[in-house]
C-alpha positions in Angstrom: 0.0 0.0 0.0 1.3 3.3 -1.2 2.2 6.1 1.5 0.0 8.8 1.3 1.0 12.1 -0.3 1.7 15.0 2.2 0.2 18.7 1.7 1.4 20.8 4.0 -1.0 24.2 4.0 -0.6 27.1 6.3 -2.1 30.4 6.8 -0.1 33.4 7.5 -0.2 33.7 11.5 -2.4 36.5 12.9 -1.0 40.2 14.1 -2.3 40.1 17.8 -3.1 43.6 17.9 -6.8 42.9 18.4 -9.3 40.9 17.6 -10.0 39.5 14.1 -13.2 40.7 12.4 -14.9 38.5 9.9 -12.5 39.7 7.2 -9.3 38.2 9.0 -11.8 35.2 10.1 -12.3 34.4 5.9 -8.9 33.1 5.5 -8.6 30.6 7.8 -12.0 29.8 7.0 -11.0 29.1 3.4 -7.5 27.5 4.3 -9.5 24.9 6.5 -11.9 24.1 3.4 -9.1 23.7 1.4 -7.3 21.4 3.8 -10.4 19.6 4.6 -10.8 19.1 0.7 -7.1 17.8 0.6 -8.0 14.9 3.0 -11.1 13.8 1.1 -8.7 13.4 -1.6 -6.6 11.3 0.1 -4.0 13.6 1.3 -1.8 13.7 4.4 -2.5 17.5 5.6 -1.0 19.3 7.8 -2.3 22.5 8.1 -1.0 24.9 10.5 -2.1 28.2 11.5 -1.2 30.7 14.8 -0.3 34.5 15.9 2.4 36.9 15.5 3.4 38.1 18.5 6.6 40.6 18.3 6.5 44.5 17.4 6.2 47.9 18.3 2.6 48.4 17.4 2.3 46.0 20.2 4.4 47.4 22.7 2.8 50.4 22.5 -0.5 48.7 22.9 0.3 46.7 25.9 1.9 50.0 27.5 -2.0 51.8 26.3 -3.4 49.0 28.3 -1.2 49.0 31.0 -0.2 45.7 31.0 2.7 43.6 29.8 3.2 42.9 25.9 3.2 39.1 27.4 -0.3 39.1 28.9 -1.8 41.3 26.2 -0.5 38.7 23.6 -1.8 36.1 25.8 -5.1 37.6 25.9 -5.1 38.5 22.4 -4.2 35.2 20.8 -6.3 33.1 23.1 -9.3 35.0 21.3 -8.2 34.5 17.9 -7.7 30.9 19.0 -11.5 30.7 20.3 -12.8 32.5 17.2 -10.6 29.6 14.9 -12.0 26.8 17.4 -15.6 28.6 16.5 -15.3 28.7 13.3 -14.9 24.6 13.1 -11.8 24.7 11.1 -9.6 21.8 12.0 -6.0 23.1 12.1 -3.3 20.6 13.0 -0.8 23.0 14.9 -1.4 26.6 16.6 2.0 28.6 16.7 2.6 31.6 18.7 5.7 33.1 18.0 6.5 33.7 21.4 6.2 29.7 21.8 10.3 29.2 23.2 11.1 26.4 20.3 10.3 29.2 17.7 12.4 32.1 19.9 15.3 29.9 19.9 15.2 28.8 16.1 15.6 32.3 14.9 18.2 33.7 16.9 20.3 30.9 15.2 18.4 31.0 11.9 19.7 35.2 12.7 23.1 33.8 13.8 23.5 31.9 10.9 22.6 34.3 8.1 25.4 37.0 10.0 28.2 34.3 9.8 27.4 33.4 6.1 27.7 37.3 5.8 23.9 37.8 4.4 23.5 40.0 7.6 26.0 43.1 8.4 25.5 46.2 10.7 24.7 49.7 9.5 22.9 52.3 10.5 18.7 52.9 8.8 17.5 56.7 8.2 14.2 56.1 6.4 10.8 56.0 6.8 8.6 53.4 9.1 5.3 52.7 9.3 4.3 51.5 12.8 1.2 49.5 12.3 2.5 47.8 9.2 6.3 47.4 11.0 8.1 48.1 7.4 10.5 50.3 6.3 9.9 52.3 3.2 12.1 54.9 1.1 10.6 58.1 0.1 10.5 56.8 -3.5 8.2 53.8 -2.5 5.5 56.0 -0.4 2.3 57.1 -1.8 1.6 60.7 -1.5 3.9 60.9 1.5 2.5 57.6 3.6 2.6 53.9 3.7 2.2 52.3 0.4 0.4 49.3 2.2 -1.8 51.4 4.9 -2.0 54.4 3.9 -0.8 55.7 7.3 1.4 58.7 7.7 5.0 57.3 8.2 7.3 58.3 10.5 11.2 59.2 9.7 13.4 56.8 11.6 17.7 56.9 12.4 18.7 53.9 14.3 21.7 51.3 14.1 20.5 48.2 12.5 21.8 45.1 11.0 21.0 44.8 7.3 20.1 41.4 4.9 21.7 41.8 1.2 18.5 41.4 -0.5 19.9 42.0 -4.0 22.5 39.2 -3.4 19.7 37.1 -4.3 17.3 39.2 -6.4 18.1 37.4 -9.9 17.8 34.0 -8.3 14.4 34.7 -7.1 13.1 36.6 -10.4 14.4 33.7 -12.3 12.5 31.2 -10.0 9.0 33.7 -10.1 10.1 33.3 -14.6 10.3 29.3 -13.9 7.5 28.5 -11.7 4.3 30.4 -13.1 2.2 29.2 -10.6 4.3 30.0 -7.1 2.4 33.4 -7.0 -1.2 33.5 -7.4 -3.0 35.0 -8.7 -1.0 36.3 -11.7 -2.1 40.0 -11.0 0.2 39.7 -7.8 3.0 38.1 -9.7 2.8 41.4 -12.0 2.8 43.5 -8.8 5.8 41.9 -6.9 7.8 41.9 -10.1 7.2 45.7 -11.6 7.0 47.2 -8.5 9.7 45.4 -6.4 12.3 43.0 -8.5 12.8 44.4 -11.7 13.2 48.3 -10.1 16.0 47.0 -8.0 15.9 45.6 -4.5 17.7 47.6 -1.5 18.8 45.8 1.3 16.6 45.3 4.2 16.7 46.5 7.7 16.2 43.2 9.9 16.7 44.4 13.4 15.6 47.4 15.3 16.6 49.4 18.7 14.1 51.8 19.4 11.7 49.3 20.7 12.0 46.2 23.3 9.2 43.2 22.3 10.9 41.3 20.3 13.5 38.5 20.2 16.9 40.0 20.9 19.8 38.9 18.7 21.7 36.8 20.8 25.0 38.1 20.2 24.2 41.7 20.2 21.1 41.8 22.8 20.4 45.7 22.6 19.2 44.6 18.6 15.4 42.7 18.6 14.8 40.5 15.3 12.9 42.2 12.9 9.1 41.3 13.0 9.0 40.2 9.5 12.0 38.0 10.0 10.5 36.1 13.1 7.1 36.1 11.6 7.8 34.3 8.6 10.1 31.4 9.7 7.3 30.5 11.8 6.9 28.1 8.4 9.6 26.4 9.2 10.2 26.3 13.2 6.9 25.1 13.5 7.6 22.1 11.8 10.4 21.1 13.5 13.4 23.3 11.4 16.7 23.2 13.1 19.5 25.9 11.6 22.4 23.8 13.5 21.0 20.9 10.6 19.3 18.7 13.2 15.5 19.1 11.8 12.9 17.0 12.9 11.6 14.0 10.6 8.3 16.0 10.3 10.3 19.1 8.7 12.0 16.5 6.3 8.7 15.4 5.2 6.3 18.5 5.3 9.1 20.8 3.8 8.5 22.6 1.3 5.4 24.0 1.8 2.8 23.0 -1.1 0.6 26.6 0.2 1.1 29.6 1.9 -2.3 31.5 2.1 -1.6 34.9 2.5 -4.1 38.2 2.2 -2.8 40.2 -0.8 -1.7 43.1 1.4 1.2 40.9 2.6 2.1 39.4 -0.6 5.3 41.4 -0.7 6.8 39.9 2.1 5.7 36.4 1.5 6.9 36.3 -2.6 10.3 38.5 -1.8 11.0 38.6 1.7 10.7 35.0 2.7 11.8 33.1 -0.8 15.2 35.5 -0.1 15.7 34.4 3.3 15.3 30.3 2.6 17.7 31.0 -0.3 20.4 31.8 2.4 19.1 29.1 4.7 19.6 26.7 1.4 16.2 25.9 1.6 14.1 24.6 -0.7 11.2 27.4 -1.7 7.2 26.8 -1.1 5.2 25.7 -4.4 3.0 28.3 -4.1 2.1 31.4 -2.5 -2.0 32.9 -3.1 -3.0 36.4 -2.1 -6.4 36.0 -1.4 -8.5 39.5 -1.9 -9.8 41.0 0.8 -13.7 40.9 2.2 -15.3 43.7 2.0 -17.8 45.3 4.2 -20.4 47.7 2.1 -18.7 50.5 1.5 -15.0 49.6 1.8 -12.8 47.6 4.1 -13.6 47.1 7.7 -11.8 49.4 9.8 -13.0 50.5 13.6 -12.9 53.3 12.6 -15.4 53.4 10.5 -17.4 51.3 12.9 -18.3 48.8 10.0 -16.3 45.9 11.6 -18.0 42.5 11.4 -17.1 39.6 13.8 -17.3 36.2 13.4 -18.7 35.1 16.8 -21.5 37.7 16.5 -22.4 36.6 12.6 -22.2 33.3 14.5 -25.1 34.6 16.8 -27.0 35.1 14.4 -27.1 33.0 11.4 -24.8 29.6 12.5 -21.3 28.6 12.1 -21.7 26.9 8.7 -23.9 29.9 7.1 -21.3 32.2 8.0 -19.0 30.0 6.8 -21.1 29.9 3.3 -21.2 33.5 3.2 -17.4 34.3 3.2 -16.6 31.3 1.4 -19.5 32.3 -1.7 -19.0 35.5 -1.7 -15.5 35.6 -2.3 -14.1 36.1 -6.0 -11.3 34.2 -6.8 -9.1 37.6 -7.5 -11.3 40.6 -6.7 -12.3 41.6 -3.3 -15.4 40.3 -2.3 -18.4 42.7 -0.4 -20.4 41.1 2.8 -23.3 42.9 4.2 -26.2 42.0 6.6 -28.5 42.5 3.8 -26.5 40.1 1.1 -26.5 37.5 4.3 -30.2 37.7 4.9 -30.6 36.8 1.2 -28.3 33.9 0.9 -29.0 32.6 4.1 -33.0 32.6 2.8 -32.5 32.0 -1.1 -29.9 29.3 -1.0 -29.6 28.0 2.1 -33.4 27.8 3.7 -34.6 27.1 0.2 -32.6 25.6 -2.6 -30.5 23.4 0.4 -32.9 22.8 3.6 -35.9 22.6 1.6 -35.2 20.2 -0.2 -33.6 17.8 2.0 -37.1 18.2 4.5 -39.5 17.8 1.5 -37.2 14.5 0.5 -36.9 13.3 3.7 -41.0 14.3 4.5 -42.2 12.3 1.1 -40.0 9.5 1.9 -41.5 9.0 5.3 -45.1 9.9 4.0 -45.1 7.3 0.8 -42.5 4.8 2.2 -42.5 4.8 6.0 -39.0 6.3 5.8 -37.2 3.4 3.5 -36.9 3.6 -0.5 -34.9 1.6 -2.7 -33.9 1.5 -6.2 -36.8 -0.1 -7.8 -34.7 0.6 -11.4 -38.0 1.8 -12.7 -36.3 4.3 -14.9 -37.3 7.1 -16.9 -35.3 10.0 -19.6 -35.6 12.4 -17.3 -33.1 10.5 -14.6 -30.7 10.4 -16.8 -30.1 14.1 -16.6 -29.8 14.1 -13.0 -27.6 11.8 -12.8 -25.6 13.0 -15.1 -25.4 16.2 -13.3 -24.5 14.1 -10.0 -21.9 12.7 -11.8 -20.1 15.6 -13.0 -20.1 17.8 -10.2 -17.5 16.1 -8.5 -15.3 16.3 -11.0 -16.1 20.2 -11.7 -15.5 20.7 -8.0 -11.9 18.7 -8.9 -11.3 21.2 -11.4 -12.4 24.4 -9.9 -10.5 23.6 -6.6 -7.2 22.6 -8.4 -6.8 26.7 -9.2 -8.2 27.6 -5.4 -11.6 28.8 -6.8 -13.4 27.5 -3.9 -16.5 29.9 -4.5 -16.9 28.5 -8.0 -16.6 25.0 -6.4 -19.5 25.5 -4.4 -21.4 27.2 -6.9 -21.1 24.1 -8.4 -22.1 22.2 -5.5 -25.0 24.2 -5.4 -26.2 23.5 -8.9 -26.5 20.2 -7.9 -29.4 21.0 -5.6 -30.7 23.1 -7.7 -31.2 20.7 -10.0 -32.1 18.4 -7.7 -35.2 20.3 -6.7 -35.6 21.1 -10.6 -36.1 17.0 -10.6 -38.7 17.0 -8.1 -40.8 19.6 -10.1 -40.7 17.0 -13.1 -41.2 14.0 -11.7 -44.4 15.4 -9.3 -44.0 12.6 -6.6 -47.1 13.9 -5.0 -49.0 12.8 -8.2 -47.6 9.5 -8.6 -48.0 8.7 -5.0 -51.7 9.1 -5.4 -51.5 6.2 -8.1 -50.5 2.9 -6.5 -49.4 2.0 -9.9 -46.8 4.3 -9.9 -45.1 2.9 -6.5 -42.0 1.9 -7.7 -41.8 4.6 -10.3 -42.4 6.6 -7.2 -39.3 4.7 -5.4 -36.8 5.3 -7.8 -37.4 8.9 -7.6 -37.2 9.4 -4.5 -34.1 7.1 -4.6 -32.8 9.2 -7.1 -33.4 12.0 -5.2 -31.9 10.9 -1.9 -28.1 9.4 -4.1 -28.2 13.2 -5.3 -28.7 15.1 -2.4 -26.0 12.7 -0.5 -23.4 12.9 -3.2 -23.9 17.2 -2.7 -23.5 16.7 1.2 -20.0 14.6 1.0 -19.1 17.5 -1.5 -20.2 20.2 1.0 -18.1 18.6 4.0 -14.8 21.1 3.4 -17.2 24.1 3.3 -19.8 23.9 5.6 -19.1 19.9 7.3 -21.5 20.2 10.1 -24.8 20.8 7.7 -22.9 17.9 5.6 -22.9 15.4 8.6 -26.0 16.5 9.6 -27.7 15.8 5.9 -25.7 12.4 5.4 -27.0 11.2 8.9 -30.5 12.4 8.0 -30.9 10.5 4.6 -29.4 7.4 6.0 -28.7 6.1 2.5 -32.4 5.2 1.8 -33.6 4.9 5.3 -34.5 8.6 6.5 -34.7 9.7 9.7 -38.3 9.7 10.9 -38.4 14.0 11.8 -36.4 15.9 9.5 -34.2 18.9 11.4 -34.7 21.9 9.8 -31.5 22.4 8.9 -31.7 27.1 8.0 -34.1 29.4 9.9 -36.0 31.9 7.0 -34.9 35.1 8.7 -36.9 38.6 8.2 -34.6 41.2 7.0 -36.1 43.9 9.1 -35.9 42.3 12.1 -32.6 41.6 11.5 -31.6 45.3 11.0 -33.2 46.3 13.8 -31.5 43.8 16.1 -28.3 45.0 14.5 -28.8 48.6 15.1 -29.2 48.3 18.6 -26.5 46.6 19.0 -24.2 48.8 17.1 -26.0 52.5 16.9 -24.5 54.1 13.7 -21.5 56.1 14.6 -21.0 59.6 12.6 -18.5 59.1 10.4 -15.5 61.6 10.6 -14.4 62.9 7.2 -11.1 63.2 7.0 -10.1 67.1 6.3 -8.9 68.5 3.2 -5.7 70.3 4.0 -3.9 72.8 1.6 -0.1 73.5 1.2 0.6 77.1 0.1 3.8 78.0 -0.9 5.6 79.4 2.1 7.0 83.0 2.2 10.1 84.9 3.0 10.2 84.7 7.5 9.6 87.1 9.4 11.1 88.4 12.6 9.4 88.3 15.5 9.6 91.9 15.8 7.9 92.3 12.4 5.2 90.1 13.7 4.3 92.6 16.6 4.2 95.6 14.6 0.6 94.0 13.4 -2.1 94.6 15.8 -4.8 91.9 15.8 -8.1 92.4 17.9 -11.6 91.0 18.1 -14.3 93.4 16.4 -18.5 93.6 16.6 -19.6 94.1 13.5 -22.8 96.4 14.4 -23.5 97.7 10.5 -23.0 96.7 7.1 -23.8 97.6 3.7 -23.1 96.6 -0.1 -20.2 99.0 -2.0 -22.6 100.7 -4.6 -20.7 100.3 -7.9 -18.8 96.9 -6.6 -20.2 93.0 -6.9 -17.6 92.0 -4.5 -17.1 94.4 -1.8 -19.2 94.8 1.6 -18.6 98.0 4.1 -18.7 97.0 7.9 -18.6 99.3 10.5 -16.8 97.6 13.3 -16.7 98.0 16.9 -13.4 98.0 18.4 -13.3 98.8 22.1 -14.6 102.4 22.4 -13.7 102.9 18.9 -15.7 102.0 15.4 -14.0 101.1 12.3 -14.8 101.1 8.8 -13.4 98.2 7.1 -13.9 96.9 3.3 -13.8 93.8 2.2 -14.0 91.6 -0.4 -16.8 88.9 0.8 -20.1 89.7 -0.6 -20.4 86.3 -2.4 -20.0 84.6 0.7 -22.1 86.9 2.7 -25.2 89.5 2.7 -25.2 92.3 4.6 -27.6 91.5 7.3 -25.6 88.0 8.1 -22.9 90.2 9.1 -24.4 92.7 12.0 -23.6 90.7 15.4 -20.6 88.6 14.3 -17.4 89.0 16.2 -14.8 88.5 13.7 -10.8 88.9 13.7 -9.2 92.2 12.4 -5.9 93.6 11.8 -6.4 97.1 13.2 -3.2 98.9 12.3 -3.4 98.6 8.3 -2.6 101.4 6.7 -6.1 103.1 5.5 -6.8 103.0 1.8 -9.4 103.4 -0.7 -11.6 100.8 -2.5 -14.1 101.2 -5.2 -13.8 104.9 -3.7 -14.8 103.6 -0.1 -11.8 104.2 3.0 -11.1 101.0 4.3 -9.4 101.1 8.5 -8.6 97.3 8.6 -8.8 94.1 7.6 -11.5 91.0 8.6 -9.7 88.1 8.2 -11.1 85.8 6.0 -9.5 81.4 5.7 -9.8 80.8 1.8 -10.0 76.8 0.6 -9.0 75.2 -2.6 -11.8 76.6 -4.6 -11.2 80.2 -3.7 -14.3 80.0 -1.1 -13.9 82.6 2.2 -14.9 82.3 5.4 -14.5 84.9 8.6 -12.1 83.9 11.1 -14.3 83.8 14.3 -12.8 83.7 17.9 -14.0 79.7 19.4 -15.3 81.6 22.8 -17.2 84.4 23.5 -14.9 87.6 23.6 -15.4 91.2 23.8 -15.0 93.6 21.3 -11.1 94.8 21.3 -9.9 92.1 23.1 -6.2 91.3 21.7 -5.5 88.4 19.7 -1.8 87.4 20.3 
């Protein structure tokens, strides 16, 4: 007897900043179907999965919480565990990078890289984003901030050991030429070659000192590995890697990975970072790294922000394990990123689910047990319209085969899913309610309903990676001819409005803040500070105003200014009317020299903010203050 062929399938390991939303929840979600669907081919999977542990965005939350970047890392990946455990997806090893096998492995995976002379010590002046722990030039950020994000950056001077990325640069883009399908899709191949390879790649910084959670280099201790470095050789520590060449017999046999399922906003380091780094380990590279696109939440991604965040154990709450798992898994392109909403959940949830799926296992089960007392068999009373349907049961195995052979796992259950479709498309043809009114038409009546039952079992052993409780649950149920005597409903019809409702009292819409337009002017000559306080600046009443006869810009204010009253011109009648203007207190430069417009003295200035499109508006004081009083 053969040995069965390994697959070894990992996700990338979660940042335990906080806890995952329903976005972060889809791709270990779709890793487990597609490990689940390795083992029903006969696969030896290993599938691993864990948390990232190390950074400064971490640091800086424990110190927020005021607690130590242990126990918030504790807490943190102990709920991303629960929410994994929820989610029924069958992992075969958790790793937490703070686990002391992994620590260990890349300080000498570190040491080793220094001695081979990959790693040397400079000093970094660049730019860092925090919450994404990379390093960017100025050439690489987009309109100023993180190319990844989108968050501001922040410029960073530090000593810091360096890896010789372009040592190995020309390996790696002949590997990406060679191997067409080690990054998927091929939109991210594009990406990581155009934007990264072919441009040049500059050395990367893998250590930092201006922060203290991390794994210290052993032989320099003020230097902590950098994140990316630890992160990603949790690949290979977690399978029992040794750099001193005393692997385990599980690395020997898992290694090289056959998938790394990634989200597409970490493709970069996954496709350059990591193939680099088991170059210099003399490691052999994985077969294939896929950048999944990202779920979507209505109106863009989910962000706490925006208070749009969906979580997984609250969907749970409401709809099920396995329909949320259908959801994320369904509505997920293949490339594109993929939208989720509460309405889009009702709809499936009712449409596909209750209908084309639960219905028609209770009516099969239901007519079985009403015709039959619960036992059919094949009578082989056939008819042309069988032959359809089974050709269709036939088939969509073998389309499943095909569609999950390129990771298209939504298309695989669409397929699924046309099965029961025409499943229930049988049942309208062959009326068993009319031919169990003819005793005649018993055994016709068998068959069908044996037909019926083969069909709807052969859809549940395909639906076991995707939604495997509802697949048990079916297969139990139809009992290969002998139903159960009560079918279990197996989806709840839900009413959309109700569901809304419940949702908006437990999340009350937050306003959303937009984020302010800002303008850069070109900046003048300085000015001493003695230049500054020649201008006098004071709060004025506006207690009269009128339009400038001959003018269709100007306005005349007289102002009140202490004991005194000014009259001040100015250019705002678009923006204002004249009787807006009596009782505002505005800001005025007293001491300008009068002058004359449109034949009108002018004693001042109001000042006035102007935005991008040339529109005014008077420059108020925030408080209540009285007329005259200084502004310094």
């Amino acid at each position: 007897m053969s040995e069965k062929p390994k697959y070894y399938i990992t996700t990338a390991i979660a940042y335990t900043s906080g806890k995952p939303h329903i976005g972060n929840t889809y791709e270990i979600v779709l890793a487990d179907a597609i490990a689940r669907y390795k083992r029903s081919q006969g696969y030896d999977v290993f599938f691993q999965t864990g948390t990232d542990e190390h950074g400064q965005k971490i640091e800086l939350k424990a110190e927020e919480a005021g607690i130590t970047p242990k126990e918030f890392v504790d807490k943190v990946s102990g709920e991303i565990r629960r929410i994994w455990d929820l989610m029924d997806t069958s992992y075969d090893k958790f790793i937490r990078t703070t686990d002391e096998d992994h620590e260990k492995q890349v300080k000498k995976i570190f040491k080793k890289l220094y001695d081979k002379g990959d790693i040397y010590k400079g000093h970094y002046e660049g730019m860092y984003c925090t919450p994404c722990e990379s390093f960017f030039t100025e050439s690489q950020l987009v309109d100023g901030k993180c190319p990844d994000c989108g968050r501001p950056v922040q410029p960073a001077k530090e000593e810091a050991y360096f890896f010789k990325m372009s040592k190995y640069a020309d390996r790696l883009i002949e590997h990406i030429n060679t191997h067409p399908e080690f990054i998927q899709p091929v939109s991210r191949k594009n990406e990581m070659m155009n934007n990264f390879l072919l441009p040049g790649l500059q050395d990367l910084c893998v250590s930092r000192t201006s922060f203290k959670w991390g794994i210290p280099v052993d032989f320099d201790p003020k230097h902590v590995v950098y994140v990316w470095l630890d992160a990603l050789t949790n690949y290979i520590t977690g399978i029992g890697y040794d750099a001193d060449g005393n692997s385990t017999e599980q690395f020997d046999k898992l290694w090289p990975a056959d998938l790394h399922l990634i989200g597409k906003d970490i493709i970069r380091f996954h496709t350059i970072y990591w193939p680099i780094f088991l170059m210099a380990l003399d490691l052999p590279l994985p077969k294939q790294v896929f950048g999944h696109p990202w779920l979507l939440q209505g109106d863009g991604k989910m962000s706490k922000s925006k208070g749009n965040v969906l979580y997984a154990d609250e969907l749970v709450d409401f709809f099920g394990v396995d329909a949320v798992r259908y959801f994320v898994l369904h509505e997920m392109p293949f490339e594109n990123d993929g939208v989720i909403s509460w309405e889009l959940m009702v709809e499936r949830l009712n449409s596909d689910l209750a209908n084309t799926l639960g219905n028609l296992v209770n009516r099969t089960i239901s007519m079985t047990n009403k015709y039959f007392g619960g036992t059919v068999t094949d009578t082989g009373v056939a008819e042309e319209v069988d032959a359809d349907l089974k050709a269709v049961v036939e088939n969509t195995a073998k389309a499943v085969d095909e569609k999950m052979e390129d990771l298209r796992v939504a298309d695989a259950i669409t397929e699924i899913f046309n099965l029961f479709k025409r499943c229930n498309k049988y049942i309208d043809e062959t009326t068993p309610w009319v031919l169990g009114k003819d005793e005649s038409k018993k055994d016709r009546l068998s068959a069908v309903l044996w037909n019926l039952i083969q069909g709807i079992s052969e859809g549940a052993r395909l639906l076991e990676p995707y939604m495997p409780s509802t697949s048990k649950k079916i297969l139990e149920q139809l009992g290969n001819g002998h139903v159960t005597e009560k079918p279990e409903i197996l989806f709840q019809r839900m009413d959309l409005e109700e569901v809304l409702k419940r949702v908006e009292e437990l999340h009350p819409k937050k306003e959303e803040k937009k984020e302010e337009a800002v303008i850069d002017l070109e900046p003048k000559e300085e000015i001493t500070f003695e230049q500054f306080g020649a201008m006098q600046f004071q709060v004025g009443e506006i207690i009269a105003c009128e339009a400038v006869k001959k003018s269709k810009k100007l306005l005349c204010s007289q102002v009140k200014i202490g004991s005194q009253v000014k009259q001040i011109v100015s250019g705002i009648k678009a923006y204002y009317t004249p009787e807006e203007m009596v009782g505002k207190k505005v800001m005025v430069l007293v001491n300008l020299k009068p002058a004359k417009l449109a034949g009108v003295l002018s004693e001042g200035m109001l000042l006035c903010a102007e935005d991008a499109d040339g529109n005014l508006a008077l420059m108020t004081p925030e408080k209540e203050m009285p007329a005259g009083a200084e502004i310094c």
